[in-house]
C-alpha positions as CSV (number, residue, x, y, z in Angstrom):
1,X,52.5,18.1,22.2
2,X,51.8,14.9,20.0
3,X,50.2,13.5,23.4
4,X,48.3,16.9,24.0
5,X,46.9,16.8,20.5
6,X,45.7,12.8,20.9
7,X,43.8,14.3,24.0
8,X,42.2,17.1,22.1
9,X,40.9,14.8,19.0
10,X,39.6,12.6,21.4
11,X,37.9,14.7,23.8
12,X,36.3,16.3,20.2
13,X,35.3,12.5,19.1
14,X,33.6,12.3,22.4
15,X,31.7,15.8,22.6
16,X,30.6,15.3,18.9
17,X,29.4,12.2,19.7
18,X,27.3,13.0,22.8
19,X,25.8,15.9,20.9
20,X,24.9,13.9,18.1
21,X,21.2,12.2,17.8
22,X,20.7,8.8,18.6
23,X,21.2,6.5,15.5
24,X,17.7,4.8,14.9
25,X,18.0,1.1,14.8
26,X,17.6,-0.3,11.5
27,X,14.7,-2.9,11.1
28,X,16.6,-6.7,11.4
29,X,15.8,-8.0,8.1
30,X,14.6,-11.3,8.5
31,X,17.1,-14.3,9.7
32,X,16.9,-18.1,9.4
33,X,16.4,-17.7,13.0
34,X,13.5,-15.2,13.3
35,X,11.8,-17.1,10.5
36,X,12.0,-20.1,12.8
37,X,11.0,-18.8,15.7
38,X,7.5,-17.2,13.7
39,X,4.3,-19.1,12.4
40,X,3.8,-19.3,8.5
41,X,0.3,-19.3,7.0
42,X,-0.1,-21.9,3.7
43,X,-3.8,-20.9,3.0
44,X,-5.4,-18.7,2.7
45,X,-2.2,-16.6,1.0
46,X,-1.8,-13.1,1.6
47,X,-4.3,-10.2,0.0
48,X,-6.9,-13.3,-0.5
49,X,-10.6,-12.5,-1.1
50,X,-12.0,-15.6,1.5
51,X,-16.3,-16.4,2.5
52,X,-16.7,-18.0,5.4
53,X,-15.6,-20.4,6.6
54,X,-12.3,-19.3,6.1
55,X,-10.0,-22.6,7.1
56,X,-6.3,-20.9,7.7
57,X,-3.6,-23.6,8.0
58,X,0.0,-23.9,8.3
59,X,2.7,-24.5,10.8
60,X,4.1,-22.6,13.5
61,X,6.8,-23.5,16.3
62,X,5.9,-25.6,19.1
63,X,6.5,-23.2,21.8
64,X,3.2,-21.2,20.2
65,X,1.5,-23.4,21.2
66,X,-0.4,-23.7,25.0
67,X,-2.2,-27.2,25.4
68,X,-1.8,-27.9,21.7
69,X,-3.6,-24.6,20.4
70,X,-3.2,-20.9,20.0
71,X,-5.1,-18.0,19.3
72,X,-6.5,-16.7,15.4
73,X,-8.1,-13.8,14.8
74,X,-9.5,-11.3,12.2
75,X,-9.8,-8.1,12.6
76,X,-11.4,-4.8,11.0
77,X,-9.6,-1.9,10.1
78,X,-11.1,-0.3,13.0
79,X,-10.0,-2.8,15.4
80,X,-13.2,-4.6,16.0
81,X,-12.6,-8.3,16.1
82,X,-14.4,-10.3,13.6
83,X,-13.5,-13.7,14.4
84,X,-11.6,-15.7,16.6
85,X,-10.9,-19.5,17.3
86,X,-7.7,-21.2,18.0
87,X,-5.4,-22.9,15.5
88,X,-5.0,-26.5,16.7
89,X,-1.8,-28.8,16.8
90,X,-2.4,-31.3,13.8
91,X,0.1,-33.4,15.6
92,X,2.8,-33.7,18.8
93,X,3.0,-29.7,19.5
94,X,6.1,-30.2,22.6
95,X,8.9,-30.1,20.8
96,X,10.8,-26.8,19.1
97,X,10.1,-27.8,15.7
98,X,7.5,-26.1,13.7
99,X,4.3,-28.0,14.1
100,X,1.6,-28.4,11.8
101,X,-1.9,-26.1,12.7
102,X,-5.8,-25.7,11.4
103,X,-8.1,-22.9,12.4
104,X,-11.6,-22.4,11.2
105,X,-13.2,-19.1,11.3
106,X,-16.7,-17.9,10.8
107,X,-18.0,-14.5,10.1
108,X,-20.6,-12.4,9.0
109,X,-20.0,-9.3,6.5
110,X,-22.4,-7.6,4.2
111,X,-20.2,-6.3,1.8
112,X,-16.1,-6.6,1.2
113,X,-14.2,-5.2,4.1
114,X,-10.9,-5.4,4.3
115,X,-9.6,-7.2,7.0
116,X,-6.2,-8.5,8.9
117,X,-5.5,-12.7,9.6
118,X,-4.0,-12.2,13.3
119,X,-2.0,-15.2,14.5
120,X,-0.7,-14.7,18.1
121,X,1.7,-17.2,20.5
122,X,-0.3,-18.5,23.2
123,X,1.7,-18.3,26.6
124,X,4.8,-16.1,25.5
125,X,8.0,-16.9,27.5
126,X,7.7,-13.0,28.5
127,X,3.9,-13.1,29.5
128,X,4.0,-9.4,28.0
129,X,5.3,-9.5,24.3
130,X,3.8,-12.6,22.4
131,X,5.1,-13.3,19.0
132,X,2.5,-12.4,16.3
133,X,2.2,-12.6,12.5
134,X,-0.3,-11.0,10.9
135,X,-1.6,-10.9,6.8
136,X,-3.8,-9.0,5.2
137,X,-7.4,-10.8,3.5
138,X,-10.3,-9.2,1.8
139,X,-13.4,-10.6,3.8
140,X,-16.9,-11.3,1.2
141,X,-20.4,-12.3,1.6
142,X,-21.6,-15.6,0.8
């Protein structure tokens, strides 16, 4: 009976749990080891009204790097790209520790427009999923 019953619950457990919905994953929250393994951005800082040239500087792994430079980009609301140029190695970029990078990019706006600071991993280890930061700026004339 006592062995009958432990049969029952468990058969329930089971069936409840195959009915059930999936459990959504929760969003990592951010570890020592992701924050290694992503660029950081000194200047310009986050929500920053920048002219051009906007110089964007910081340091990022060294496996982001593909011949000592990798991609930076901003981009409209809409999508449209407003400027790229690559972030260059500001010193020995093979090697897993973060490495020091500058990018300088020019663009043309006629009026504020809100805009995102792209940063993307040249070469990912996947060739499908590159590791990407990105940060919000306001964009103004000169």
């Amino acid at each position: 009976m006592v062995r009958t019953t432990a049969l029952l619950i468990a058969g329930l457990s089971l069936a409840l749990a195959a009915c059930s919905p999936p459990r959504q994953a929760e969003t990592p929250a951010t570890t020592a080891e992701t924050a290694v393994s992503l660029a950081n951005v000194s200047s310009p800082v986050s929500g920053a009204r920048v002219t051009t040239p906007v110089i964007v500087e910081g340091a990022a792994p060294g496996d982001w790097f593909f011949e000592a430079q990798f991609p930076v980009k901003l981009v409209a609301a809409d999508g449209t790209v407003l400027a790229e140029a690559p972030a260059r190695a500001q010193g020995e970029w093979v090697t897993e520790a973060h490495v020091a990078y500058r990018a300088e990019l020019v663009f043309i706006v006629t009026g504020e427009t809100q805009a995102t600071l792209v940063l993307q991993e040249d070469m990912p280890a996947d060739n499908a999923n590159p590791r990407e930061v990105t940060m919000p700026v306001v964009l103004a004339p000169r």
